[in-house]
C-alpha positions in Angstrom: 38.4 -43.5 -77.0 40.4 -43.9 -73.9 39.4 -40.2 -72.6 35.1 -41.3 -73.0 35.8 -45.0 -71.6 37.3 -43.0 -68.5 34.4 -40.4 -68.1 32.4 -43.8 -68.7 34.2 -45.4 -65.1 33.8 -41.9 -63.1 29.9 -42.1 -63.8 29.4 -45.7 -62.9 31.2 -45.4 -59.7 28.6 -45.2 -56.3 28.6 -42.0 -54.9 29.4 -41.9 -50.9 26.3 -41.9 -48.9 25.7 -38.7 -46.7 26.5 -38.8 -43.6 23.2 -39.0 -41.1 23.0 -37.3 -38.2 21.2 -39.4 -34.9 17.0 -38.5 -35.1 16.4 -35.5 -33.1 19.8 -34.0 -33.1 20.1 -30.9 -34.8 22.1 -30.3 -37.9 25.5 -30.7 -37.8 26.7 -27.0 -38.6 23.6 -25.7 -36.0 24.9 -27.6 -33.0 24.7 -25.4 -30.0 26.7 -26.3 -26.8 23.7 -26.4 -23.8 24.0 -23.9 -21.3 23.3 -24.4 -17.8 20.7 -22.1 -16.7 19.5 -21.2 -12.8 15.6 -20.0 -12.5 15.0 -17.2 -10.1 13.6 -18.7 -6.6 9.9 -17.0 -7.0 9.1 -14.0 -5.4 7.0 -14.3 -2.4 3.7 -13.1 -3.0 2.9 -9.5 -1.2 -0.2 -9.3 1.0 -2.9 -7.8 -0.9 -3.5 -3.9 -0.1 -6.9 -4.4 1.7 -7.4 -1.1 4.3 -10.2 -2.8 5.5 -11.1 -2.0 9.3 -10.4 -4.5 11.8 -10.3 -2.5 14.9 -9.4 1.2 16.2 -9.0 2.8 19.4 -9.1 6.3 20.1 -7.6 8.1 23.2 -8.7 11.4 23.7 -7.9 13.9 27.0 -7.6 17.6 26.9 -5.8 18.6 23.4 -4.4 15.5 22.9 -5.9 12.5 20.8 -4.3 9.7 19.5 -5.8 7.0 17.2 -4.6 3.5 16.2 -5.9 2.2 13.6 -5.4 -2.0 12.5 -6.1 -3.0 9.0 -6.5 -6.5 7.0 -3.1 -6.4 5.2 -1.8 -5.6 8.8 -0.8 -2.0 8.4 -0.9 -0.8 12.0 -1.5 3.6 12.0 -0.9 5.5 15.3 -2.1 9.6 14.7 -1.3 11.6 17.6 -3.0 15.0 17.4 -2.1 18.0 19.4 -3.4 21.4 19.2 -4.0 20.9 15.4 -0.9 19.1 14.8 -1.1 15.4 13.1 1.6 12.9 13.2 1.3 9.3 11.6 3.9 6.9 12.2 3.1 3.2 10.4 3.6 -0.8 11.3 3.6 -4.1 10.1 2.0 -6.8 12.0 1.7 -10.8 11.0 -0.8 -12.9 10.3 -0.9 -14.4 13.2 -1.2 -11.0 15.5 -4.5 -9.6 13.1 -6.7 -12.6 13.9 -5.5 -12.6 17.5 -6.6 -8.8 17.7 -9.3 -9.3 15.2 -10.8 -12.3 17.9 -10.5 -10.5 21.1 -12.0 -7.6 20.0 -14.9 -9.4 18.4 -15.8 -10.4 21.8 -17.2 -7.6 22.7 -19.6 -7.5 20.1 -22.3 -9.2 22.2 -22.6 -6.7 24.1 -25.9 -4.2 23.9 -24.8 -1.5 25.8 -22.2 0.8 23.9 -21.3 3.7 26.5 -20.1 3.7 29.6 -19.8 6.6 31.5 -18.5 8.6 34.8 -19.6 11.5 37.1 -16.2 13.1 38.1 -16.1 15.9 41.2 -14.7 18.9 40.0 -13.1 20.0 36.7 -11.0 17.0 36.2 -11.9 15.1 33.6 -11.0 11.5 32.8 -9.6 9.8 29.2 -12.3 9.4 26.9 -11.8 5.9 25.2 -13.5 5.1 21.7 -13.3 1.6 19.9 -14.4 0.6 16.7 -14.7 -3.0 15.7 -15.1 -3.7 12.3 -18.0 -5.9 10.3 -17.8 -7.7 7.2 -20.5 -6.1 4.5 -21.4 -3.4 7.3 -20.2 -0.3 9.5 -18.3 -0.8 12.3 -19.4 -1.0 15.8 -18.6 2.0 17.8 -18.4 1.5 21.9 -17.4 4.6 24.0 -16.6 4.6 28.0 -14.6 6.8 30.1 -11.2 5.8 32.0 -12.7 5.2 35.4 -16.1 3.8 34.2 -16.6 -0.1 34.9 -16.9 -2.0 31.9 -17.5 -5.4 31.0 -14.4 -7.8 31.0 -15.0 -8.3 27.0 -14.2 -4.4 26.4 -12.1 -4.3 29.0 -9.8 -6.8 27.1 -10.5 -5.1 23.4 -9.1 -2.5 25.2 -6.0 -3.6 27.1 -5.1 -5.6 23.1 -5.6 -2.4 21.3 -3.4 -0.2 23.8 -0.8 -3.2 23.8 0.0 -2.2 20.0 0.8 1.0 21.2 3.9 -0.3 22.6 5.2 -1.1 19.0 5.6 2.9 18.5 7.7 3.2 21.5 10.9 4.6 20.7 12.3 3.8 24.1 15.7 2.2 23.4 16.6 -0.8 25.8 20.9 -1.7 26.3 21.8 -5.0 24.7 23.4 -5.8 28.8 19.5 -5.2 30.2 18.3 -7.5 27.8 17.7 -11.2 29.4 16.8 -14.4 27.7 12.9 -14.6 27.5 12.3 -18.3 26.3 11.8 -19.7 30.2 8.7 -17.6 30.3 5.5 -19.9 30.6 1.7 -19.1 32.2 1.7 -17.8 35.2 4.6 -16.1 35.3 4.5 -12.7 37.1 6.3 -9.2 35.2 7.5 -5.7 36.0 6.8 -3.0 33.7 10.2 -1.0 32.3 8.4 2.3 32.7 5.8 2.4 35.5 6.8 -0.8 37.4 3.5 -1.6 37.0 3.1 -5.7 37.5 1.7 -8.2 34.8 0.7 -11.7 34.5 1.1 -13.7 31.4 -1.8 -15.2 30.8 -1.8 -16.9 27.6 1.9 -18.5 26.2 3.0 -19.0 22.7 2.3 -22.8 22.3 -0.2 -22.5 19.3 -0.5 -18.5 18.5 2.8 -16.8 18.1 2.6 -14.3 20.5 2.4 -13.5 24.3 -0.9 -12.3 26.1 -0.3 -10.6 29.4 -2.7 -9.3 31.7 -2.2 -6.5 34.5 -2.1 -8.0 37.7 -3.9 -4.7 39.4 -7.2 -4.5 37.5 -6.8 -7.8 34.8 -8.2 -5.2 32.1 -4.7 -4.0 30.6 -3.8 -6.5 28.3 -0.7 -6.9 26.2 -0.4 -9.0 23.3 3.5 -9.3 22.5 6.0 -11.5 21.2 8.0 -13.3 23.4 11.5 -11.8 21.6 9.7 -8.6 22.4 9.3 -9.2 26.6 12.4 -8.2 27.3 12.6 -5.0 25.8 9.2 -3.7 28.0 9.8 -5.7 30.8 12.7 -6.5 33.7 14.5 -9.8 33.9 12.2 -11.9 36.8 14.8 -14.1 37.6 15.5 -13.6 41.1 18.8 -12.2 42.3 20.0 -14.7 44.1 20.0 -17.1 41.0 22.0 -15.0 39.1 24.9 -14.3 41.7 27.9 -16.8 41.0 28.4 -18.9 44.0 31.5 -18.9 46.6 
């Protein structure tokens, strides 16, 4: 009797409630401590690989020929060909430096005549100069002259930007102590020429496009389109030398 009143208790006592967990919290034995996680900065997307023309220029004289070739994604090609023998060396150029070449050379598409010629004396005979200029949906437009002929001012500066990117290939290695501090350099401003002496103006400054435009003093056809970190390394320091003697 005693034992079934017993088991009699044990049944009528209230079982303890289950413990709840907070809404939206996992269960208790699937609790995971957070980890701290750091995304990846994204990658910055590469130019597209778009080897459309935007402007050539071939030199030819002799044996020798050398062609530059400037494409969309900026990939700047320089062939030099002599006596059968081919080597490319490749560059990189900005944004900023394509549509600058892309405009000036654009220029000279209102012009109607395409070749300029010469009559030399004798067997000499000048640099032959051929620039392409390309156009959207259609072939290029193909201009021809010869090194002493007179040409308009528009080819004349398609020309003088086009050789200017030849000076990127230049392997000519300038001393850290004949470097000078280019960032004084505004319009107006007259140059001289590391390797011929030659003298150049600039012409255009940096104040919206990136880049330099300088124009041979002599002729104002050669044009150079550099930037301005990049002076120094073609050109000698202007500053007089009286400035930079200490006084007594």
């Amino acid at each position: 009797m005693t034992a079934v009143l017993l088991l009699a208790l044990l049944t009528a006592l209230p079982s303890e409630p289950p413990t709840s967990s907070p809404p939206g919290s996992p269960p208790s034995h699937s609790r995971v401590e957070p980890v701290e996680t750091t995304e990846a900065p994204p990658e910055k997307t590469p130019r597209p690989d778009d080897k459309t023309l935007v402007a050539s220029l071939d030199i030819e004289q002799g044996a020798g020929k050398d062609r530059l070739s400037l494409y969309r994604d900026g990939t700047l090609v320089l062939v030099k060909t002599y006596e059968g023998v081919r080597k490319v060396k490749k560059k990189l150029l900005s944004e900023e430096e394509i549509e600058i070449i892309r405009r000036v050379c654009r220029e000279a598409m209102s012009l109607d005549v395409v070749d300029y010629q010469v009559d030399v004396l004798g067997s000499t005979k000048p640099r032959r100069f051929r620039i392409e200029v390309g156009r959207q949906d259609d072939l290029p437009r193909v201009f021809r002259f010869d090194e002493l002929a007179r040409v308009p001012l528009v080819l004349g500066r398609a020309r003088g930007a086009l050789e200017g990117l030849l000076e990127r290939f230049d392997e000519t290695t300038v001393s850290q102590d004949d470097l000078w501090d280019p960032s004084k350099l505004r319009r107006g401003d007259v140059l001289k020429h590391r390797k011929d002496g030659s003298l150049y103006r600039v012409d255009r400054d940096d104040a919206f496009v990136r880049s330099l435009e300088l124009v041979e003093s002599a002729r104002s056809l050669q044009r150079l389109i550099l930037l301005r970190e990049d002076v120094p390394k073609l050109f000698l320091d202007p500053s007089p030398e009286d400035e930079e003697r200490e006084p007594r």
